[in-house]
C-alpha positions in Angstrom: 123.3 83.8 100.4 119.3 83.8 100.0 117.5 86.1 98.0 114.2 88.3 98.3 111.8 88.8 95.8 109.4 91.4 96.2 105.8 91.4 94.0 104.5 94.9 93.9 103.0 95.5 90.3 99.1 95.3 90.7 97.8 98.5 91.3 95.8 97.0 94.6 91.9 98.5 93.8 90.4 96.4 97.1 91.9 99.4 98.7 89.9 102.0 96.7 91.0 105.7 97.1 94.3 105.1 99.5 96.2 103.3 96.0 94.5 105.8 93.6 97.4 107.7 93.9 100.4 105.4 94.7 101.0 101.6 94.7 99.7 98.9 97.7 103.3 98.7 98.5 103.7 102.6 99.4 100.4 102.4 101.8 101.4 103.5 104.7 101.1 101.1 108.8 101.8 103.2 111.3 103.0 106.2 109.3 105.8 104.0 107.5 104.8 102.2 104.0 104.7 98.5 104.0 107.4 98.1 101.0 109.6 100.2 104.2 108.6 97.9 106.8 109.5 94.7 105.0 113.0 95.8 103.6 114.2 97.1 107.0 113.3 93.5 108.4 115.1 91.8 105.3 118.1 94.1 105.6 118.3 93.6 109.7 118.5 89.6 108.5 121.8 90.1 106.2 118.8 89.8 102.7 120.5 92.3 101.0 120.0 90.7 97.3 116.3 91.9 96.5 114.8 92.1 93.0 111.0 93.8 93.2 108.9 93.8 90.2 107.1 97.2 89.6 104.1 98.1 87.7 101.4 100.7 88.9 103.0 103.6 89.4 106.0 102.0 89.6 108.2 104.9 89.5 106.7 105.8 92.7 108.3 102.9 94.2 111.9 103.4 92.5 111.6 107.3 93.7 111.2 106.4 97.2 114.0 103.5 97.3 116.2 106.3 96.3 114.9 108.0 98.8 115.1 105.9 101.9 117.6 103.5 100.9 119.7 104.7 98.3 122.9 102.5 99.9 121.0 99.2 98.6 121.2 97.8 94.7 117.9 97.1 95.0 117.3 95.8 90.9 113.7 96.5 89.7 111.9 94.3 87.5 108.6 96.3 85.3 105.8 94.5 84.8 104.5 96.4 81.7 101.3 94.7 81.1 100.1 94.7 85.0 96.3 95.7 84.1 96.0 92.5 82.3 97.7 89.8 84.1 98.4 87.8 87.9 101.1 87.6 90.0 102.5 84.7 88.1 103.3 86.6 85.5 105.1 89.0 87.4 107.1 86.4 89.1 108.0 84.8 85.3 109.8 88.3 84.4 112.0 87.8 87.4 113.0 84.3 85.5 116.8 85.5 85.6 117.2 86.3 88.4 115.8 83.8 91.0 115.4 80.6 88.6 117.0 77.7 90.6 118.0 80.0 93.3 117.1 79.8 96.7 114.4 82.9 98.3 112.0 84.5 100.0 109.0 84.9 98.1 107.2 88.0 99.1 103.8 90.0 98.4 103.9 93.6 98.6 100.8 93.5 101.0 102.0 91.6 104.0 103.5 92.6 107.2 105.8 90.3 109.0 107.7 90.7 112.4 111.9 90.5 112.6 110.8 87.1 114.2 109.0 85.7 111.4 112.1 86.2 109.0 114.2 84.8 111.7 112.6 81.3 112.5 112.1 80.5 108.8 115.7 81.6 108.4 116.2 78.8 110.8 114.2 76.4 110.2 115.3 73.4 108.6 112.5 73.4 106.1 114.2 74.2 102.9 110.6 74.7 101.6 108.5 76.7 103.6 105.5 78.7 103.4 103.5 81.2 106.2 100.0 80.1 107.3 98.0 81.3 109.8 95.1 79.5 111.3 91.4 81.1 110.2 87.8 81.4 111.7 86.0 83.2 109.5 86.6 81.6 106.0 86.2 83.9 102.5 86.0 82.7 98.8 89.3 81.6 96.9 90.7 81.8 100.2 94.6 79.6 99.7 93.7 77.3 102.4 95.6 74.0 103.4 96.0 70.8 105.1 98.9 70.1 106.8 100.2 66.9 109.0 103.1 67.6 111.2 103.6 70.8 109.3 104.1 69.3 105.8 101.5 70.2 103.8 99.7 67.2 102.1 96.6 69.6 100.2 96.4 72.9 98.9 93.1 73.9 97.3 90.8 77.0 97.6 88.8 74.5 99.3 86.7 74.6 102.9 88.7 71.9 104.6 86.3 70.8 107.7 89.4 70.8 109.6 92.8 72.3 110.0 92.2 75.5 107.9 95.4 77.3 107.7 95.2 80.1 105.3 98.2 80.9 102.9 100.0 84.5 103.0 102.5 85.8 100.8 105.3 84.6 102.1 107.6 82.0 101.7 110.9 80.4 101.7 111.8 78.2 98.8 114.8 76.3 97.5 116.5 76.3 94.3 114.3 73.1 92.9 111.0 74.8 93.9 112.0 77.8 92.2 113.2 76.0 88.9 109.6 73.9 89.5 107.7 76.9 89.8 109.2 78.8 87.1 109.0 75.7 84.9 105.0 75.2 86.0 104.2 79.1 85.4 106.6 79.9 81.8 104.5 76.8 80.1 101.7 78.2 81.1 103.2 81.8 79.8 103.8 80.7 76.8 100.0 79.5 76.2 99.2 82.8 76.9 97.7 81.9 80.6 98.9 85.1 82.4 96.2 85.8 84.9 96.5 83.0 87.8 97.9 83.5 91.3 101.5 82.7 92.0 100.8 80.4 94.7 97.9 78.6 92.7 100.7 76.5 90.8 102.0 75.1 94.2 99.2 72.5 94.3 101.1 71.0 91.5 104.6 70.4 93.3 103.3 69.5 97.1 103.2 65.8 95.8 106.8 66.2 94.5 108.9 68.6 96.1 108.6 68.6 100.2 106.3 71.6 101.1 106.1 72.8 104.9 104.2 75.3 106.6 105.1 77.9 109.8 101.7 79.0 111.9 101.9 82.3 113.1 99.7 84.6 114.8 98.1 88.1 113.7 101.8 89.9 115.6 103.9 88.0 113.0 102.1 87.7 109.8 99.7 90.0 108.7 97.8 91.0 104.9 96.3 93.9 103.8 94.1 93.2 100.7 91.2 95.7 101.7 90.2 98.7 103.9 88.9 96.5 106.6 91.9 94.5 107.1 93.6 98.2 107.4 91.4 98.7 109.9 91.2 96.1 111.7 94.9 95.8 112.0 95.1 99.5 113.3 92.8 98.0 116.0 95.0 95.7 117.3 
C-alpha cells in the first residue's frame, strides 16, 4: 500500500496576515482548509498511511485532525527548528518512515482534484511528478523539460520551450525515496538545511526514470501568495 507524506512546517509569510494566526495548511478554499481538502481526496483513494511534519503552530494542525478526523492514525512528525531551514529538512525527519518506501509526496499548499490522485495512481510511472504548463514565468520557478513525458532537465531555468512548472506533488518509488533521502541526509549532515525538497531531483533525473503528468488549473493548483488565493477564488 502507498504512502502520503504531507509537508506543512513553514509558517507560509507570502500569505501575510491570513497565516499570522494559523499554519498555510489550515488556510481555508472555499470555507474548508487545504490540509482538509487533500486528506479527504487521499482517504477517498484507500491513502490511509499519512505521516505530516508539523512546525508553525503545529499544534493547530494536530487540534483540528482530532477534530475532523479523529478515526485516522495520522503520525505527526515536528520540525523543531522550522524558522531556520527548507523543506528538505523537513522531509529528512520523516527518514523512518518513508525511506525506500513507495509515496505521494505532498506540499501543504497545493490543491488537487479526486482525478489527479487517480490517474497517477494509475499510471504506470512508478516516478512521477505534477507539472503544469506556464505563460507567465517567475524567478526560481522549478521549471522542466520533458520528451514524451520523461523529464530529461530540471533547472530553475527559462527553457525557450516546453515550460512546465513543478508543483508539490508527486509519486515516487522506493529507490527515489532512498535516492532522495540519501542526496538530502549528506547534505544534512554538512549542515545544508535550507534548500528546496525538489531542488535535489536534478541530481537523480539522469539515474532514476523521472516522468511528468500535465494538468490544468481544475486539477492542480498552489497557493504561495494572496494573489494566487485570489485568483483561484476567481475561477
Amino acid at each position: 500500500m502507498i504512502k502520503a507524506l504531507i509537508l506543512a512546517a513553514g509558517s507560509g509569510t507570502r500569505l501575510k496576515h491570513l497565516t499570522r494566526n494559523k499554519p498555510k495548511a489550515l488556510v481555508k478554499i472555499n470555507g474548508i482548509p487545504i490540509l482538509e481538502h487533500q486528506l479527504k481526496i487521499l482517504i477517498k483513494n484507500n491513502i490511509n498511511e499519512i505521516y505530516i511534519v508539523i512546525g508553525f503552530k503545529g499544534y493547530l494542525i494536530k487540534n483540528y485532525i482530532k477534530k475532523k478526523f479523529a478515526h485516522l492514525n495520522i503520525v505527526f512528525i515536528e520540525n523543531k527548528i522550522f524558522y531556520k531551514t527548507e523543506s528538505s529538512y523537513s522531509y529528512y525527519l520523516a527518514k523512518r518512515y518513508i525511506y525506500n518506501k513507495r509515496y505521494f509526496h505532498i506540499n501543504c499548499d497545493v490543491l488537487f482534484s479526486n482525478k489527479t490522485i487517480k490517474s497517477m495512481l494509475r499510471s504506470k510511472h512508478s516516478n512521477l511528478i505534477c507539472t503544469r504548463k506556464t505563460g507567465k514565468l517567475a524567478n526560481n520557478m522549478h521549471l522542466v523539460r520533458v520528451k514524451n513525458n520523461l523529464i530529461t532537465k530540471y533547472e530553475n531555468f527559462f527553457f525557450y520551450k516546453d515550460q512546465e512548472k513543478i508543483f508539490g506533488l508527486a509519486k515516487f518509488s522506493a529507490k527515489m525515496s532512498k535516492k532522495l533521502f540519501d542526496l538530502i541526509s549528506l547534505q544534512v549532515k554538512n549542515r545544508n538545511r535550507n534548500k528546496n525538497c525538489f531542488s535535489f531531483i536534478s541530481e537523480t533525473i539522469n539515474k532514476i526514470p523521472l516522468h511528468n503528468k500535465s494538468f490544468d488549473f481544475k486539477n492542480l493548483y498552489e497557493i504561495n501568495t494572496v494573489n494566487e488565493l485570489r485568483q483561484f477564488k476567481k475561477r
